[in-house]
PALUM-742569 format. One record per residue: residue number from 1; x, y, z of N, C-alpha, C, O in turn. Coordinates in steps of 0.1 Angstrom, whole numbers. Example, Ala and Ser with C-alpha at 12.3 -4.5 7.8 and 13.67 -1.06 7.14 Angstrom:
! residues 2
@resi = 1 | nx = 132 | ny = -57 | nz = 78 | cax = 123 | cay = -45 | caz = 78 | cx = 132 | cy = -33 | cz = 78 | ox = 142 | oy = -33 | oz = 85
@resi = 2 | nx = 128 | ny = -22 | nz = 71 | cax = 137 | cay = -11 | caz = 71 | cx = 129 | cy = 0 | cz = 79 | ox = 134 | oy = 11 | oz = 80
END
This chain:
! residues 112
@resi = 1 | nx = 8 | ny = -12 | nz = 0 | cax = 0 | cay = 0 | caz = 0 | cx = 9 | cy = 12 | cz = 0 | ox = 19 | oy = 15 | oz = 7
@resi = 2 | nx = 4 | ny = 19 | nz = -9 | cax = 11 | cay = 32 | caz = -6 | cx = 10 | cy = 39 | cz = 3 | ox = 2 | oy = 36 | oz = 12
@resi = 3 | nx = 19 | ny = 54 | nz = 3 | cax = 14 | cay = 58 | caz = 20 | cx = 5 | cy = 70 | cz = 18 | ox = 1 | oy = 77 | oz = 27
@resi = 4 | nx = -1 | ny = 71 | nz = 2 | cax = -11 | cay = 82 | caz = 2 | cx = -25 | cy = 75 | cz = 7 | ox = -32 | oy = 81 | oz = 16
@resi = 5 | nx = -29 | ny = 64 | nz = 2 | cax = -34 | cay = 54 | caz = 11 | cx = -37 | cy = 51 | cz = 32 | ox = -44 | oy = 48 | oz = 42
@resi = 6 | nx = -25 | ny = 53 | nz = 27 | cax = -25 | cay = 49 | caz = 43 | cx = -27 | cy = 62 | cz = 52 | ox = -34 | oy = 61 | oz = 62
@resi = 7 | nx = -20 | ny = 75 | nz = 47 | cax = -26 | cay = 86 | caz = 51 | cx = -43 | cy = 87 | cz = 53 | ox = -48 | oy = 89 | oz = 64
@resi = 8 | nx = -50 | ny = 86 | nz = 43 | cax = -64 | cay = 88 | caz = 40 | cx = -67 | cy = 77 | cz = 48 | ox = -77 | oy = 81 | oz = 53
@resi = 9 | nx = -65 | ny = 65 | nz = 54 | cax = -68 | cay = 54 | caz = 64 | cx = -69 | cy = 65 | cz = 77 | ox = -78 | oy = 68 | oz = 84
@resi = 10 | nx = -58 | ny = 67 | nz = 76 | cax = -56 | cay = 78 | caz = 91 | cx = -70 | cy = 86 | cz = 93 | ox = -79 | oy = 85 | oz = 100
@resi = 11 | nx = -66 | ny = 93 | nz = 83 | cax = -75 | cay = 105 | caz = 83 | cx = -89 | cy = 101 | cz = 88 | ox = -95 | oy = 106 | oz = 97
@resi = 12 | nx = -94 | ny = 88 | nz = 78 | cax = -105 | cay = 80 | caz = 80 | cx = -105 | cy = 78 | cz = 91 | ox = -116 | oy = 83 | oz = 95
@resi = 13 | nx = -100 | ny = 73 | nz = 98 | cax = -99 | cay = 65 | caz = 112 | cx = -101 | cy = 78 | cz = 122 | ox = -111 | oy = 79 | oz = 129
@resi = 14 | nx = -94 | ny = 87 | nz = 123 | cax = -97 | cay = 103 | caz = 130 | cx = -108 | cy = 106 | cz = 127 | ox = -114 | oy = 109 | oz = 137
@resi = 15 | nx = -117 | ny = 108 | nz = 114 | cax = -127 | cay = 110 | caz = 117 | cx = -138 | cy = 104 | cz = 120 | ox = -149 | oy = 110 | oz = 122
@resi = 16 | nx = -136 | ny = 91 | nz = 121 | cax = -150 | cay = 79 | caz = 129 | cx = -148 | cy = 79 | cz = 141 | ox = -158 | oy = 78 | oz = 148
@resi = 17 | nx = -132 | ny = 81 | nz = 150 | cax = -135 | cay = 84 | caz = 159 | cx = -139 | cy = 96 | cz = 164 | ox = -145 | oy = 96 | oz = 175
@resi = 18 | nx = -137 | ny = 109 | nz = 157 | cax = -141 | cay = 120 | caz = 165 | cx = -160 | cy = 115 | cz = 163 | ox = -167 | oy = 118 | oz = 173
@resi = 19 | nx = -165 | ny = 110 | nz = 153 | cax = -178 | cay = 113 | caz = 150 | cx = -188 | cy = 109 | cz = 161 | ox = -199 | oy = 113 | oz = 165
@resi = 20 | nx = -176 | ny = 92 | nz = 166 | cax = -183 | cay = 80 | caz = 173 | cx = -182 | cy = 94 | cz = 185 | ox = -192 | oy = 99 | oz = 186
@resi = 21 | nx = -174 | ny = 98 | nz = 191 | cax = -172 | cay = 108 | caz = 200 | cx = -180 | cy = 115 | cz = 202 | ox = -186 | oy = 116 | oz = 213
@resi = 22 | nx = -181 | ny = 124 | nz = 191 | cax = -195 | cay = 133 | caz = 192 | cx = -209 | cy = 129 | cz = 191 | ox = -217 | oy = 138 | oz = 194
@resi = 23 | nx = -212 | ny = 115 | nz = 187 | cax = -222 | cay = 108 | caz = 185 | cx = -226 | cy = 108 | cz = 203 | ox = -237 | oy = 112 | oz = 209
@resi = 24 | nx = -214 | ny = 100 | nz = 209 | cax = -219 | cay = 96 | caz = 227 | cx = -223 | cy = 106 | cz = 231 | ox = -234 | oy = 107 | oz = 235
@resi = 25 | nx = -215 | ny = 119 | nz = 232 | cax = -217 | cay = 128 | caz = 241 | cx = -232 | cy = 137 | cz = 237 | ox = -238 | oy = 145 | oz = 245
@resi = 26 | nx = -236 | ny = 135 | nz = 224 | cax = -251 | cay = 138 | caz = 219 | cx = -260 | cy = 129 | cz = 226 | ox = -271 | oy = 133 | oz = 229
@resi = 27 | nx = -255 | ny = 117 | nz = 229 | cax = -268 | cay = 106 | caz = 228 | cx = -268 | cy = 107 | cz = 245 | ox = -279 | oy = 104 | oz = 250
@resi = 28 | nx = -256 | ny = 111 | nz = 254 | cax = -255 | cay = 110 | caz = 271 | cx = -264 | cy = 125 | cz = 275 | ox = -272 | oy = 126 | oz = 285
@resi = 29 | nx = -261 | ny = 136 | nz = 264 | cax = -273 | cay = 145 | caz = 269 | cx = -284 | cy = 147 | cz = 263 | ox = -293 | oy = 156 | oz = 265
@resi = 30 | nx = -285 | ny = 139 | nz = 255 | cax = -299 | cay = 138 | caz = 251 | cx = -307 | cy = 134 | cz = 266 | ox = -318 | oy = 139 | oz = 266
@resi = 31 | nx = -305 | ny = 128 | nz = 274 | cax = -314 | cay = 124 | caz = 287 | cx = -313 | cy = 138 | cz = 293 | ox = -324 | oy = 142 | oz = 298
@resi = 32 | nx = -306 | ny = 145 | nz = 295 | cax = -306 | cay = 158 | caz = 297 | cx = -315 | cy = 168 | cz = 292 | ox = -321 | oy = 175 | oz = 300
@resi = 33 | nx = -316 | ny = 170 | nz = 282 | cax = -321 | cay = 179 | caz = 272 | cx = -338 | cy = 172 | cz = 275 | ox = -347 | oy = 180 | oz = 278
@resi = 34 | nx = -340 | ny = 162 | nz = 275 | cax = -357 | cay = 155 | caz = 277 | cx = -354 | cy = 159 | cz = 292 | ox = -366 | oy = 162 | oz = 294
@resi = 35 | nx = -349 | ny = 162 | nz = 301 | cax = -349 | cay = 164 | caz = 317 | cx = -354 | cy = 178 | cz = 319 | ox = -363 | oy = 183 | oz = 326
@resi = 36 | nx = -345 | ny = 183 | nz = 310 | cax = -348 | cay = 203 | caz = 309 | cx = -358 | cy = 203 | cz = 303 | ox = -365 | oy = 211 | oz = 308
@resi = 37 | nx = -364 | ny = 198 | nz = 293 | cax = -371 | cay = 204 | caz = 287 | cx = -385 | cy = 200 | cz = 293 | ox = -395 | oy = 207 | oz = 291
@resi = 38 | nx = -386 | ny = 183 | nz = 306 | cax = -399 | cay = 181 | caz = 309 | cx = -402 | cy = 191 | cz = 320 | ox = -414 | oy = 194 | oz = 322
@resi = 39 | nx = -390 | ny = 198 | nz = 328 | cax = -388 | cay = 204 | caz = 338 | cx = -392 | cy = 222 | cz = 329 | ox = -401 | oy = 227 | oz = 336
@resi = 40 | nx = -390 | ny = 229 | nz = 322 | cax = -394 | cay = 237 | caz = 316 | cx = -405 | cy = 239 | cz = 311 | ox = -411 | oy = 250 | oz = 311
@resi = 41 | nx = -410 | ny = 226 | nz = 305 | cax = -427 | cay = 222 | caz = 300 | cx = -435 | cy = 225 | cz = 318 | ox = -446 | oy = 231 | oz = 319
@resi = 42 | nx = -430 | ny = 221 | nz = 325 | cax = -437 | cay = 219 | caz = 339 | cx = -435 | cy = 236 | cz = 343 | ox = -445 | oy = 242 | oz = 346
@resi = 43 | nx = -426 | ny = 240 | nz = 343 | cax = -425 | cay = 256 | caz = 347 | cx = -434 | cy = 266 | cz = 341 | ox = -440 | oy = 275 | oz = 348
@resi = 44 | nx = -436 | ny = 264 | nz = 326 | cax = -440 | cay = 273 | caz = 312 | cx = -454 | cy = 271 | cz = 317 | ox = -460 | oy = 281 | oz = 318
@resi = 45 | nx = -461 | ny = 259 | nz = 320 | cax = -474 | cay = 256 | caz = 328 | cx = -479 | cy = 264 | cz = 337 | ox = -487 | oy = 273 | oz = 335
@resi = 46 | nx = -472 | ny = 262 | nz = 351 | cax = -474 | cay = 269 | caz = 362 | cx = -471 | cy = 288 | cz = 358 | ox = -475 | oy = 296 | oz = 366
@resi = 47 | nx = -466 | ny = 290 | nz = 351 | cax = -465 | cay = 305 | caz = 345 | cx = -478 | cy = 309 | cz = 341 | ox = -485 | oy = 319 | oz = 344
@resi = 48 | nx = -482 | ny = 295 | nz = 330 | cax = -494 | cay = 304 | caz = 323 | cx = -502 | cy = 301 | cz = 331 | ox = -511 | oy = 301 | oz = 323
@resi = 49 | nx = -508 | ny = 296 | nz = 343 | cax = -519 | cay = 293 | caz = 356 | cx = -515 | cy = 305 | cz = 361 | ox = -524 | oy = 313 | oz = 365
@resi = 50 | nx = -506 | ny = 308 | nz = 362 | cax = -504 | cay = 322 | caz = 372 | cx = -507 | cy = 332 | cz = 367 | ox = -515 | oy = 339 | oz = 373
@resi = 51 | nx = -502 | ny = 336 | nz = 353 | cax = -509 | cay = 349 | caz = 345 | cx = -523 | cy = 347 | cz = 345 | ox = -530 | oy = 356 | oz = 349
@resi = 52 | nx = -529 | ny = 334 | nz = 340 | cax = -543 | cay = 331 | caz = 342 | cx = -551 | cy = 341 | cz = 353 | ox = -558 | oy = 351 | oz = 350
@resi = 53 | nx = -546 | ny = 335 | nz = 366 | cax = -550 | cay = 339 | caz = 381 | cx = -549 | cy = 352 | cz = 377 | ox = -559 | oy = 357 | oz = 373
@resi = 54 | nx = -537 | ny = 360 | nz = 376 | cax = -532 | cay = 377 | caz = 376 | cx = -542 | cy = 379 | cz = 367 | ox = -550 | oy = 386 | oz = 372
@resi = 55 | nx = -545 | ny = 376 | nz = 352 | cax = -551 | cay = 383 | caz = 347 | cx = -565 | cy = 384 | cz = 349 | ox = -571 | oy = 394 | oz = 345
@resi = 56 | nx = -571 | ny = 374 | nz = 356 | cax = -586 | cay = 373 | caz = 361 | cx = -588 | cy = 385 | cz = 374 | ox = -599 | oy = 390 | oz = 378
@resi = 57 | nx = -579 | ny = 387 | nz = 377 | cax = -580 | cay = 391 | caz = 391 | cx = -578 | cy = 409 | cz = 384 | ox = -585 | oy = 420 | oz = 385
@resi = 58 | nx = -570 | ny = 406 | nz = 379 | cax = -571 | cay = 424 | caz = 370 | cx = -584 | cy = 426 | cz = 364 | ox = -589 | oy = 438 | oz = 363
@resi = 59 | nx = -591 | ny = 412 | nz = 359 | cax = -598 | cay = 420 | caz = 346 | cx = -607 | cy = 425 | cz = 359 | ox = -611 | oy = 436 | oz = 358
@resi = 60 | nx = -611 | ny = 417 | nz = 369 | cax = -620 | cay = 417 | caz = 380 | cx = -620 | cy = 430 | cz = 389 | ox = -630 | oy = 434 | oz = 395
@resi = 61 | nx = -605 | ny = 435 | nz = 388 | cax = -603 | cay = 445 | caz = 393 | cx = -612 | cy = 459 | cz = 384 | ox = -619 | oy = 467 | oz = 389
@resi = 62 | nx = -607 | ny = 458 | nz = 367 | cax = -609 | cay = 465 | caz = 361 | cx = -626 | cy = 467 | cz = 357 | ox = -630 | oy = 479 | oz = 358
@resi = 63 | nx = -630 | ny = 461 | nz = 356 | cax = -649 | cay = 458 | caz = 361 | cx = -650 | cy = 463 | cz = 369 | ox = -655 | oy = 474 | oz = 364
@resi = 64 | nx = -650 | ny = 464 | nz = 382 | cax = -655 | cay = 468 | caz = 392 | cx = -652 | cy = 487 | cz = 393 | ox = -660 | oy = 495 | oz = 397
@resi = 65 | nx = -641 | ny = 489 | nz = 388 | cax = -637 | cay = 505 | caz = 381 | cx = -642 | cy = 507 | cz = 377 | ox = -648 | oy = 517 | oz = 380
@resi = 66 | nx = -647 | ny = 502 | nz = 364 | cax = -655 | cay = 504 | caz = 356 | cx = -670 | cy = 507 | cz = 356 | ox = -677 | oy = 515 | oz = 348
@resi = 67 | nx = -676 | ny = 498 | nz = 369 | cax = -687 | cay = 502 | caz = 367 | cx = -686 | cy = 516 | cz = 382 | ox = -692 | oy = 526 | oz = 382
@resi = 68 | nx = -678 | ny = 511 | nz = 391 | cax = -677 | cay = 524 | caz = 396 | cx = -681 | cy = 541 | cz = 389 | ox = -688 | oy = 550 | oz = 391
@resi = 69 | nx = -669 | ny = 536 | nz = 377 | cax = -672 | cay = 551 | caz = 365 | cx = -683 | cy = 549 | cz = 360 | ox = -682 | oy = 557 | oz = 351
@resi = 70 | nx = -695 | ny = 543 | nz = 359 | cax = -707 | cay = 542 | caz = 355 | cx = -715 | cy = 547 | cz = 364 | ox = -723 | oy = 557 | oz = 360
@resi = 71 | nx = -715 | ny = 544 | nz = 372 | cax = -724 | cay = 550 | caz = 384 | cx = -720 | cy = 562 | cz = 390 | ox = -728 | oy = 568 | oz = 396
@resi = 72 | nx = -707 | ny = 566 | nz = 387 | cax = -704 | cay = 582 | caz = 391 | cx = -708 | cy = 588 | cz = 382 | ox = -712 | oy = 599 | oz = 386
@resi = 73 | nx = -709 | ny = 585 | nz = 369 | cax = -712 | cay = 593 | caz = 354 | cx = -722 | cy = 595 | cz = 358 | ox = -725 | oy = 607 | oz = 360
@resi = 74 | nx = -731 | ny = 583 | nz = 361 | cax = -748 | cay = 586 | caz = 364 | cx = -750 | cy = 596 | cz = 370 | ox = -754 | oy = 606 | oz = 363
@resi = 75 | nx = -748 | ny = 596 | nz = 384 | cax = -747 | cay = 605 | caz = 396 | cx = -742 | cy = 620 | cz = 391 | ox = -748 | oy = 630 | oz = 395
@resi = 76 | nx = -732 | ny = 622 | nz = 382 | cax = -727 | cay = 635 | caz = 375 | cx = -734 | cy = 639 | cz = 366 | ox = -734 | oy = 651 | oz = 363
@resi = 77 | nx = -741 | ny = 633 | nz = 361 | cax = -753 | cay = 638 | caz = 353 | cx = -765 | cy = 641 | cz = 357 | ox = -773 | oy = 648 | oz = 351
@resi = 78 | nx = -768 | ny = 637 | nz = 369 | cax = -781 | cay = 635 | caz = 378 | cx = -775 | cy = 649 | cz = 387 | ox = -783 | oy = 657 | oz = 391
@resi = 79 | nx = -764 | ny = 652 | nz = 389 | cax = -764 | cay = 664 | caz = 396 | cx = -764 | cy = 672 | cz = 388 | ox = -771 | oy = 681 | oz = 390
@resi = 80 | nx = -758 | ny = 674 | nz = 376 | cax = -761 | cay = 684 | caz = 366 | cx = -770 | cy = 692 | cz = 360 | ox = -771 | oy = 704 | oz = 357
@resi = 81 | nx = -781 | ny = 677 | nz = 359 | cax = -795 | cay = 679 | caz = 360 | cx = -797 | cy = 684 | cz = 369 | ox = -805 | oy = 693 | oz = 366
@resi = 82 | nx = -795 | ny = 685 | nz = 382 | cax = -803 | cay = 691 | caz = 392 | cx = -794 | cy = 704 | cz = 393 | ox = -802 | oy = 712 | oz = 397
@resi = 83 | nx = -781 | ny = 709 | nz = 390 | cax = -780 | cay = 718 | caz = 391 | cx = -784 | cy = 731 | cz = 380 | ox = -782 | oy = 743 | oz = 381
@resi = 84 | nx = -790 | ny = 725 | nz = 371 | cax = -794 | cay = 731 | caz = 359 | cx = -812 | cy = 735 | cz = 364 | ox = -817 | oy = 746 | oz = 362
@resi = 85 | nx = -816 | ny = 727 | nz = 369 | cax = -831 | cay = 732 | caz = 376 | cx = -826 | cy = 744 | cz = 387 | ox = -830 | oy = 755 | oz = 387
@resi = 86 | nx = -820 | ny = 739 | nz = 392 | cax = -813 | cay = 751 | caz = 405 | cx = -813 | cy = 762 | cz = 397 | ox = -823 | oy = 769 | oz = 396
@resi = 87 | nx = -802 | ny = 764 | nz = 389 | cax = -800 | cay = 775 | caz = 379 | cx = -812 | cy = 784 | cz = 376 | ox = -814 | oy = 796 | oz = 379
@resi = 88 | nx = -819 | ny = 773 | nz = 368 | cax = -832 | cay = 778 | caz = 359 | cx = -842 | cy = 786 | cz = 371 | ox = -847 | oy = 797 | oz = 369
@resi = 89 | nx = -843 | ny = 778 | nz = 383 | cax = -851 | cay = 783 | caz = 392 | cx = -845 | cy = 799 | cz = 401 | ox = -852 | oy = 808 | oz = 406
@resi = 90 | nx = -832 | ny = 799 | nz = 400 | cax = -824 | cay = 812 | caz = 406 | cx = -828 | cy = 819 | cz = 397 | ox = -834 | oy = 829 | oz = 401
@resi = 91 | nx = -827 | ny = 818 | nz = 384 | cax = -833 | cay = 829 | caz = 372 | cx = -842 | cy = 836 | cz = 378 | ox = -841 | oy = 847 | oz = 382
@resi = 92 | nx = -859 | ny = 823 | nz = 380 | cax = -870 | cay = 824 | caz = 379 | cx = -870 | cy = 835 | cz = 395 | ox = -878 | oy = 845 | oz = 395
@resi = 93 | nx = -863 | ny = 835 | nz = 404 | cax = -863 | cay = 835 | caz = 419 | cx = -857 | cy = 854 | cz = 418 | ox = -862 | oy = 865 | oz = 422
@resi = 94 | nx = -847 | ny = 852 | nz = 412 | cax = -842 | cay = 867 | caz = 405 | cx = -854 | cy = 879 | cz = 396 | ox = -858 | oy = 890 | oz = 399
@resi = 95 | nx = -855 | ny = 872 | nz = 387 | cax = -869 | cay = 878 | caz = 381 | cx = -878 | cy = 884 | cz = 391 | ox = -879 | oy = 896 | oz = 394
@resi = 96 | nx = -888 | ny = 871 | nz = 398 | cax = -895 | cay = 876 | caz = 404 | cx = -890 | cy = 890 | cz = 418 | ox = -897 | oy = 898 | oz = 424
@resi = 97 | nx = -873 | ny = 887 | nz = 420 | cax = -871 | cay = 897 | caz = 431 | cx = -871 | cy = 914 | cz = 422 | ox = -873 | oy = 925 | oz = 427
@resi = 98 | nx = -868 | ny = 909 | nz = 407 | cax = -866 | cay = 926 | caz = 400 | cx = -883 | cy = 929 | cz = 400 | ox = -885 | oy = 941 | oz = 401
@resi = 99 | nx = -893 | ny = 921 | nz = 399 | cax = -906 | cay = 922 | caz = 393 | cx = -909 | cy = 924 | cz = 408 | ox = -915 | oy = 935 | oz = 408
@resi = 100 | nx = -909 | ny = 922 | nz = 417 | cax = -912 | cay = 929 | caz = 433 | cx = -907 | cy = 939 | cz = 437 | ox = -912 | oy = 946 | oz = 447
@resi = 101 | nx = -893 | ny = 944 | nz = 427 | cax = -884 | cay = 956 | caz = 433 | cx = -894 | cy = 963 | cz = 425 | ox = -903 | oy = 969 | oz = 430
@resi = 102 | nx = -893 | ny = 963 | nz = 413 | cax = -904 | cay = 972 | caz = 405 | cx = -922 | cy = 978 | cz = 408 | ox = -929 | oy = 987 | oz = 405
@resi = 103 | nx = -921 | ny = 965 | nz = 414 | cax = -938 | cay = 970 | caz = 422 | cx = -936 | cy = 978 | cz = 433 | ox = -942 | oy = 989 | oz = 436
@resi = 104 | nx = -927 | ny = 972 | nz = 438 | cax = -928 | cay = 982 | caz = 459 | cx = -921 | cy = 994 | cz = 447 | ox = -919 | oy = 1001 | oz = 457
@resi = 105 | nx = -918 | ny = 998 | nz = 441 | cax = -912 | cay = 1012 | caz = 440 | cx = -923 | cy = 1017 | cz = 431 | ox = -922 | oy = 1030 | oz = 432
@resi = 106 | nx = -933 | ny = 1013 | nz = 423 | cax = -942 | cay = 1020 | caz = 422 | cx = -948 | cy = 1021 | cz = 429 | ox = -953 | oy = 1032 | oz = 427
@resi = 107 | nx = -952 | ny = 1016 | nz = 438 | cax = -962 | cay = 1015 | caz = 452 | cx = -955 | cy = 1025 | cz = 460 | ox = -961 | oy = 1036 | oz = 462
@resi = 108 | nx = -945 | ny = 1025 | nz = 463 | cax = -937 | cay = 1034 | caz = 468 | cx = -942 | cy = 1049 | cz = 466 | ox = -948 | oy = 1057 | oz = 472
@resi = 109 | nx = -934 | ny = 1049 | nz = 450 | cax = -938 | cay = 1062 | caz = 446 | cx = -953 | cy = 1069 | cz = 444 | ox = -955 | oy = 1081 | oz = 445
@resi = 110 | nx = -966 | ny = 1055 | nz = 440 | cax = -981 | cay = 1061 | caz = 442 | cx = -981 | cy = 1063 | cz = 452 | ox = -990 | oy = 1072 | oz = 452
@resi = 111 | nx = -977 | ny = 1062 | nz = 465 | cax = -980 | cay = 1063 | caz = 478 | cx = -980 | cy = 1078 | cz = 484 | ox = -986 | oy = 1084 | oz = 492
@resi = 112 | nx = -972 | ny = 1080 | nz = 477 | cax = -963 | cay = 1094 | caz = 479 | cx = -970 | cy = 1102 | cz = 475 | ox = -966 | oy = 1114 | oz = 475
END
């Protein structure tokens, strides 16, 4: 055999073993990699149970504000209303004091 031959044997032989090499140390954490990953599957779970919880408990929170601001709106409008009668009636209440100032001062002055 020649030794170009026998080089390329070498070479061959270096690379089955590095392959066989890298082959074990793939296939020894492969039990690893299914370890992390059942152990991360089990984490990524309890994460989304927990945002679950947090987000129910927000939306629950946000409802209950909400209708708060419904019922103040009400009430802000319901005094509005009633301050707009107030209003209208101070008009009416003014009026009638210029329409009384006007009488007692004619009365005033027929009197005279």
């Amino acid at each position: 055999m020649n030794t170009l031959a026998k080089v390329f044997i070498v070479i061959n032989l270096i690379f089955g073993i590095a392959f066989l090499s890298v082959s074990c140390v793939l296939f020894a954490q492969q039990e690893v990699w299914k370890a992390k990953h059942g152990e991360l599957a089990i984490e990524y779970r309890d994460a989304v149970k927990e945002f679950r919880k947090t987000a129910a408990e927000k939306t629950q929170v946000l409802n209950q504000r909400l209708s708060t601001i419904t019922d103040l709106k009400g009430k802000n409008d319901s005094l509005n209303t009633d301050k707009d009668k107030l209003a209208d009636e101070l008009k009416i209440a003014h009026n009638d004091l210029e329409m009384q100032k006007d009488l007692f001062t004619k009365l005033d002055t027929g009197m005279k």
